[in-house]
C-alpha positions in Angstrom: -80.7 -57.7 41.0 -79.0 -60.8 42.6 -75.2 -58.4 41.8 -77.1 -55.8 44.0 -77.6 -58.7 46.4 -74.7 -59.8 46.8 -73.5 -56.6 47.0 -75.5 -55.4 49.9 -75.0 -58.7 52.2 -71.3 -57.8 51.7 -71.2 -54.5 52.7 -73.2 -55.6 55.9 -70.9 -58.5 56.4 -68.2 -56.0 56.2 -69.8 -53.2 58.1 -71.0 -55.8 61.5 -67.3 -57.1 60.9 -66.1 -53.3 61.6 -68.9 -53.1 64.8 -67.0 -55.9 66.6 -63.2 -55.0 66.0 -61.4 -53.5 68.7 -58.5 -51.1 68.2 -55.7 -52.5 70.6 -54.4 -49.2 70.4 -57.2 -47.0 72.1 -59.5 -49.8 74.4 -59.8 -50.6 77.8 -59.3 -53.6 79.4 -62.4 -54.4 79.1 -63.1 -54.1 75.9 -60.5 -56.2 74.5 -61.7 -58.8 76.7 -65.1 -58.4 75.4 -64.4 -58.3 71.9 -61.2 -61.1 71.6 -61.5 -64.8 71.7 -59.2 -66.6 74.2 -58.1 -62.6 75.8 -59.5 -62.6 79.8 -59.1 -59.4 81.7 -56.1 -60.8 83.2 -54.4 -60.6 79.5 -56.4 -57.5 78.0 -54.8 -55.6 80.9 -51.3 -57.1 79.9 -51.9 -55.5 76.2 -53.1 -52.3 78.0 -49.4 -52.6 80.0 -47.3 -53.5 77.0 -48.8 -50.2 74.7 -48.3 -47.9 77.8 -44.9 -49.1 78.0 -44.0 -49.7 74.2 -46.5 -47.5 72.2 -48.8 -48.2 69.8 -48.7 -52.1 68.0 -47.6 -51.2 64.2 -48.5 -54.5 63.2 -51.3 -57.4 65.0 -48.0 -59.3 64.8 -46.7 -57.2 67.3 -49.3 -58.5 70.5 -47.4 -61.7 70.2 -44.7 -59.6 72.4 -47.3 -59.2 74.8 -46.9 -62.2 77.7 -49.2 -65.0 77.4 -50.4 -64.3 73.5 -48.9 -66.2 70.9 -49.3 -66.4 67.3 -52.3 -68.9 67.6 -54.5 -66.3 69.7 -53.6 -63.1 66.9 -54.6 -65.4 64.1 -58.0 -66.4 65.1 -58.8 -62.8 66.4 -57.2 -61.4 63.1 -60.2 -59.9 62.0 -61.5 -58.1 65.5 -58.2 -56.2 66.1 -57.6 -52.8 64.7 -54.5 -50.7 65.0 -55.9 -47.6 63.5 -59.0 -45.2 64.2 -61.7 -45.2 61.4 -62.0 -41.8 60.0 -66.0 -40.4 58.9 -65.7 -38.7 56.1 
């Protein structure tokens, strides 16, 4: 019973993890300033920019090229940015 547990809290850990991400690739402006800790419009719209202009981020590493986001913001958003759409099978 308690491995069942344990098991469930994860996978809803996991899943409300998955509700807040935001794929850099695919939002708006507003939504990555919604969703990521220390990104205002002002640099959500600067990530919108740098993907028009660049293409799709391969790697979360890659918004450090964006103006005004270092390595500090990516880390501590790590786990809200997505790169890839999440398929339903």
């Amino acid at each position: 019973m308690r491995k069942l547990l344990l098991t469930v809290i994860t996978s809803l850990v996991l899943f409300s993890q998955s509700l807040l991400a935001v794929n850099v690739n695919t939002a708006d402006a507003v939504a990555i300033a919604e969703e990521l800790n220390g990104i205002g419009l002002k640099k959500a719209q600067a990530i919108i920019d740098y993907r028009k202009a660049n293409g799709n981020f391969k790697t979360i590493e890659a918004l450090t090229e964006v103006k005004g986001i270092g390595l500090k913001t990516v880390e501590k958003n790590r786990e809200l940015i997505e790169l890839t759409s999440k398929s339903v099978n």
